[in-house]
C-alpha positions as CSV (number, residue, x, y, z in Angstrom):
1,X,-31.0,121.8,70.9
2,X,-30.5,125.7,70.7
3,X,-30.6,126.6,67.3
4,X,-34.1,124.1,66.9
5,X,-35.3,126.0,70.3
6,X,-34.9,129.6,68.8
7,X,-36.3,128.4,65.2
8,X,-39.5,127.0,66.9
9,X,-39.5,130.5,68.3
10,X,-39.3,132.1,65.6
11,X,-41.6,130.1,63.5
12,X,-44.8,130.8,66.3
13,X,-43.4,134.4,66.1
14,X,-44.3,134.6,62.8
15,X,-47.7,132.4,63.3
16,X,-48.7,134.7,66.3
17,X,-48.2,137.6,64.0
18,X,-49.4,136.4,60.7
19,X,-52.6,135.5,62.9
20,X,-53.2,138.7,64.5
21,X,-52.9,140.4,61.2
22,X,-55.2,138.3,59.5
23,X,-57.8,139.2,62.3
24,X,-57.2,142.7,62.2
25,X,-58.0,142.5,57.9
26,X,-61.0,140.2,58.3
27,X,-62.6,142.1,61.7
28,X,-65.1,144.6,60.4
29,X,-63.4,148.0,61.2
30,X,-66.4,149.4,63.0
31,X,-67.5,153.4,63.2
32,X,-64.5,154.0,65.2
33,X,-61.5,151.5,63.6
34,X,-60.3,148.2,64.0
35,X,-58.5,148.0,67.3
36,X,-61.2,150.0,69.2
37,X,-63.5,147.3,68.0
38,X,-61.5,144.7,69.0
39,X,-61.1,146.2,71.9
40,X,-64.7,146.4,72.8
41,X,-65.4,143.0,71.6
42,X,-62.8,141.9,74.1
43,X,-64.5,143.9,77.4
44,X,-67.4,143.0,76.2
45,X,-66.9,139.0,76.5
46,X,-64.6,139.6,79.9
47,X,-67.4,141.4,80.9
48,X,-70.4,138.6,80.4
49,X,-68.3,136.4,82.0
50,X,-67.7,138.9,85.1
51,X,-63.9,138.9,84.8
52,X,-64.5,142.9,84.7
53,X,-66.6,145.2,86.5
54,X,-67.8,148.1,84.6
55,X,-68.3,148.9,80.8
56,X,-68.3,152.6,79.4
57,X,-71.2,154.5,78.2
58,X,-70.2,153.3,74.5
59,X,-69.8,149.9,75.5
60,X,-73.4,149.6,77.2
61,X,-74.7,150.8,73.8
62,X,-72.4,148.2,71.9
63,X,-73.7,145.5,74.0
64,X,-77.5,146.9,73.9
65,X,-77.3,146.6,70.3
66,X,-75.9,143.4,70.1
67,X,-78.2,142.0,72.4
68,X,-81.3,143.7,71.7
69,X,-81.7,145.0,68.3
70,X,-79.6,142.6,66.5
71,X,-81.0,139.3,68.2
72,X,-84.7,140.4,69.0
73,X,-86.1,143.8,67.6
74,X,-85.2,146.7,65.1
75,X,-84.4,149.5,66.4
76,X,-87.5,151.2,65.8
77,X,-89.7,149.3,67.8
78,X,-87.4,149.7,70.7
79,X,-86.6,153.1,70.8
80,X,-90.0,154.8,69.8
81,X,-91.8,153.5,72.8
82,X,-90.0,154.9,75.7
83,X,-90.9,153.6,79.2
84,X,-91.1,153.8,82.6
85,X,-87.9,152.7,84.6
86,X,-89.9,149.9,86.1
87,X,-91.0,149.0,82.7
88,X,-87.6,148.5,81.4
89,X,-86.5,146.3,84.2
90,X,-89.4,144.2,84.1
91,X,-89.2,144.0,79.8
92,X,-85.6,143.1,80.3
93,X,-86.1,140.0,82.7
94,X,-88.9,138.8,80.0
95,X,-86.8,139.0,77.2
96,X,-83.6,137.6,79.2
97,X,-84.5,133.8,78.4
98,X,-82.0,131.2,76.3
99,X,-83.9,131.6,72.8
100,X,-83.8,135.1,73.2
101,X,-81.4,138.3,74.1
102,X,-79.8,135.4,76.6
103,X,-77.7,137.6,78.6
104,X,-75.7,136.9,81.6
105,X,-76.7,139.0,85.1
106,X,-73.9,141.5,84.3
107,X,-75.1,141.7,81.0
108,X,-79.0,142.4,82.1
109,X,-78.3,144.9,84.4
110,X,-76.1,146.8,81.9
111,X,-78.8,146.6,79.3
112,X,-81.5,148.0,81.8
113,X,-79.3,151.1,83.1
114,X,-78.8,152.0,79.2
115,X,-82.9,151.5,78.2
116,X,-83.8,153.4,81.3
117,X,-81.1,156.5,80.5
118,X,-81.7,156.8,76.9
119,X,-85.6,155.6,76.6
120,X,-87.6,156.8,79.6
121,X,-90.9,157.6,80.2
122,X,-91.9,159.0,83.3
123,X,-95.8,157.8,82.6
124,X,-96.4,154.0,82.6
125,X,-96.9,152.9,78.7
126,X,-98.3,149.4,79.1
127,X,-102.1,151.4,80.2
128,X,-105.0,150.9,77.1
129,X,-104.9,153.6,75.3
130,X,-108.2,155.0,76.2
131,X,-107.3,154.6,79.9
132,X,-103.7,156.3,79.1
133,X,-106.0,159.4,77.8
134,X,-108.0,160.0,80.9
135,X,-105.0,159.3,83.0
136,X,-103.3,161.6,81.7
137,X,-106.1,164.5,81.4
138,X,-107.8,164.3,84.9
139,X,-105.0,162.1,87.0
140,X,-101.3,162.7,86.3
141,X,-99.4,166.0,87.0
142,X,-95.6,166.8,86.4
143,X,-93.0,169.3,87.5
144,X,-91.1,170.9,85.0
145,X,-87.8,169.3,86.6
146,X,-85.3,171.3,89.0
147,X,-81.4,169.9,89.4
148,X,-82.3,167.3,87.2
149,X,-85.1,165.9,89.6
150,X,-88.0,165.0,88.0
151,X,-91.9,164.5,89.6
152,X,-94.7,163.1,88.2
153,X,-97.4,162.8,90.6
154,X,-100.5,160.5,90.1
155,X,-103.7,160.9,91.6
156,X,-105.3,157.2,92.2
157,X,-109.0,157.9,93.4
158,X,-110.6,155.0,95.2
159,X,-113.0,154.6,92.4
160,X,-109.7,154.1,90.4
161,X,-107.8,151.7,92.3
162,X,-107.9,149.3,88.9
163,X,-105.4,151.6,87.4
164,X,-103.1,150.3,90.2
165,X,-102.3,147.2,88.2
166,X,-100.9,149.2,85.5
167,X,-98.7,151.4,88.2
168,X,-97.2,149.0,89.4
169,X,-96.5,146.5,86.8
170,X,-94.3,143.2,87.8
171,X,-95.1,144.2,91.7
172,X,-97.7,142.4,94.0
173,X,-100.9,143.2,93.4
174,X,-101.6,144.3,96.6
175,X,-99.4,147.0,96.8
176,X,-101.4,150.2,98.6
177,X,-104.5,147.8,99.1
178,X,-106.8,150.1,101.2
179,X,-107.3,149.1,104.7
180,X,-111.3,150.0,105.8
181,X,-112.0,153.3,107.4
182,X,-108.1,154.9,107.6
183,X,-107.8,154.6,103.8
184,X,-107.7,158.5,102.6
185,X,-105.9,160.2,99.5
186,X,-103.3,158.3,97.7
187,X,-100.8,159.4,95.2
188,X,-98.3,156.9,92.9
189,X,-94.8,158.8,92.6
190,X,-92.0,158.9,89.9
191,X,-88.9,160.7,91.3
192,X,-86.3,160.6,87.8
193,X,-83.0,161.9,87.7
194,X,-81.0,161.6,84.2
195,X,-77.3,162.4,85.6
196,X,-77.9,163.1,89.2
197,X,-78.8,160.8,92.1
198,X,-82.4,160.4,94.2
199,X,-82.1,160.9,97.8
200,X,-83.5,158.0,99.9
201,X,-86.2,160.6,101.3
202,X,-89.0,160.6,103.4
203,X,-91.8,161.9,101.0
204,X,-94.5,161.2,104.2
205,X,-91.9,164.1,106.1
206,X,-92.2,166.2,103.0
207,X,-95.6,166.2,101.5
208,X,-98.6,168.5,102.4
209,X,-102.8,167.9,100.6
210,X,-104.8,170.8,101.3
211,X,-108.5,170.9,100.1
212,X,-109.2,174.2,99.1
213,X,-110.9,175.6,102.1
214,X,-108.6,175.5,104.6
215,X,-108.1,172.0,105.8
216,X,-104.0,170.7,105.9
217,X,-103.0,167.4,106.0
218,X,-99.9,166.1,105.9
219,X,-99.1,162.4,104.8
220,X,-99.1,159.3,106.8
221,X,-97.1,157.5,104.5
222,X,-94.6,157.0,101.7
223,X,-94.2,153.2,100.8
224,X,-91.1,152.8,98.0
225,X,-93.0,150.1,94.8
226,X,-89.8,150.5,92.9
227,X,-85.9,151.3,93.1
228,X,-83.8,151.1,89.9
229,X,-80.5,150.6,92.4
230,X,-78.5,153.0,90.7
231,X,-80.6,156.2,92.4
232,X,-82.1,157.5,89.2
233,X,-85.6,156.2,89.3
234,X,-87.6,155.3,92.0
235,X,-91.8,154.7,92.3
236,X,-93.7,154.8,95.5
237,X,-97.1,155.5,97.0
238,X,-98.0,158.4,99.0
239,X,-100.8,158.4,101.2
240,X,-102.9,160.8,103.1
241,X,-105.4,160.5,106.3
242,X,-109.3,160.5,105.5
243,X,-110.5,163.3,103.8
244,X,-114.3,163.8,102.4
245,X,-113.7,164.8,99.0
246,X,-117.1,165.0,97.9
247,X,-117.6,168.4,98.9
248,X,-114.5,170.1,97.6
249,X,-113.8,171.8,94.6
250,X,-110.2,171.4,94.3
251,X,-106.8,169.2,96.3
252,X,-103.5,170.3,96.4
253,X,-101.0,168.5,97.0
254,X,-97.3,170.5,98.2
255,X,-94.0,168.8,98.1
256,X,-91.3,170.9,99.3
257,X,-87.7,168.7,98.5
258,X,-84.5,169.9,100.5
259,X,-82.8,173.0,99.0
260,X,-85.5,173.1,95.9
261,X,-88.7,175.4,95.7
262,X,-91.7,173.9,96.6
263,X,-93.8,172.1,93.9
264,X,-97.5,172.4,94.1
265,X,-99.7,170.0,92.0
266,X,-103.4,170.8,91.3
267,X,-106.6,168.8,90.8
268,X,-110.4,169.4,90.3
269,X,-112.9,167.7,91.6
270,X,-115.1,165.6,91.1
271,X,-112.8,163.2,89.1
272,X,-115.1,162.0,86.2
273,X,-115.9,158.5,86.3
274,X,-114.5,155.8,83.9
275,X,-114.0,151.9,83.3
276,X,-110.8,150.9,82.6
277,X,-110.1,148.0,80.2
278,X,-109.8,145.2,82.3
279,X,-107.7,143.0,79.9
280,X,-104.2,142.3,80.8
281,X,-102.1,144.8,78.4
282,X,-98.6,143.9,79.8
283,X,-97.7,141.8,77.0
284,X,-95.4,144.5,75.6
């Protein structure tokens, strides 16, 4: 029985290897060889099937490619439209169904952290255009970024509260609904941070409106909309008490972030008025 033991042995040997070698011929080699695709490939499928934890950078842009512009989109249409973090996460869980990108949980989260690193926007994209140009001229201010934290603070008038169900796309509705008299200044948020992390602060601690002529307020509260999980991106609401803002010229509002200079962002008044579109333009 030994000699047929060791030939049967040596017959899979050679099966085993012819096998393997006709893999590595026929696998496309890939920008970086044969094995490393192969290697990929293999975390990759251990990874969809969360027998491993954590891909690299490369393979989260192996598996965004695989997944989105090889089953769903070219690449163009993907990456010339980038978008807010919230955006992203929201576009993902849309596209995530079985007769599309089809992607395990793993898989989806993966896919959002490498759209929100590499394609971000820290301006919401789904607005009508025309309302994304007056946004952008008379309501929304950025910093010019400091330790790799980035502000963009938008004023959202109470004439404006439509634009609130572009702000906070795939969140209730309701979010920062005024509530009668106490109802005063209100500001959506973007904190982004491309390598760093977001503290969990207290913006409501760290937030001061002034109006111009001598009146200081600081805010009564910060409500988070929107954490990405990973501390890079996160959305909220600031809100201020009462003010009468019809006989000002000017509001500042003064964030001052531990161990950074204080930011300062400026707005005249009267806001102009304007009617944005009121057809749904989420369908991105």
């Amino acid at each position: 029985m030994r000699p047929l033991t060791i030939t049967v042995c040596i017959f899979l040997s050679i099966v085993a290897l012819a096998a393997t070698a006709g893999v590595f011929v026929l696998v496309e080699p890939g920008s970086r060889g044969r094995l490393h695709y192969i290697s990929t490939t293999g975390n990759l499928f251990l990874y969809r099937h969360a027998l491993i934890d954590n891909l690299t950078e490369h393979e989260e842009q192996m598996l965004y490619q695989a997944t989105c512009t090889r089953k769903c989109h070219s690449t163009d249409v993907i990456e010339s439209t980038p978008r807010t973090a919230v955006e992203w996460e929201w576009i993902v869980a849309r596209m995530n169904v079985p007769d599309r990108a089809d992607m395990s949980p793993p898989e989806a989260r993966s896919v959002t952290r490498y759209l929100q690193r590499n394609f971000l926007s820290n301006v919401p994209t789904i607005l009508p255009e025309d309302t994304m140009a007056f946004m952008k001229k008379h309501l929304w201010k950025s910093d010019f970024g400091e330790d790799d934290i980035y502000l963009d603070l938008i004023y959202i008038p109470l004439v404006h509260s439509a634009l609130m169900h572009y702000l906070v796309a795939g969140r209730a509705s309701d979010v920062g609904s005024p509530t009668g008299h106490a109802f005063g200044p209100r500001f959506v948020l973007y904190i982004n941070t491309h390598q760093g992390t977001v503290p969990l602060w207290n913006l409501a601690d760290m937030a001061t409106l002034r109006d111009g002529k001598g009146i200081e307020l600081q805010a009564s509260d910060w409500q988070v909309i929107y954490d990405d999980g990973q501390e890079h991106h996160r959305q909220g609401l600031l809100t201020f008490p009462p003010i009468n803002t019809d006989d000002i010229a000017v509001i500042e509002v003064e964030i001052n972030l531990p161990g950074m200079r204080k930011k300062h962002f400026l707005w005249d008044l009267p806001i102009p008025e304007f009617n944005p579109a009121t057809k749904d333009q989420t369908d991105v």
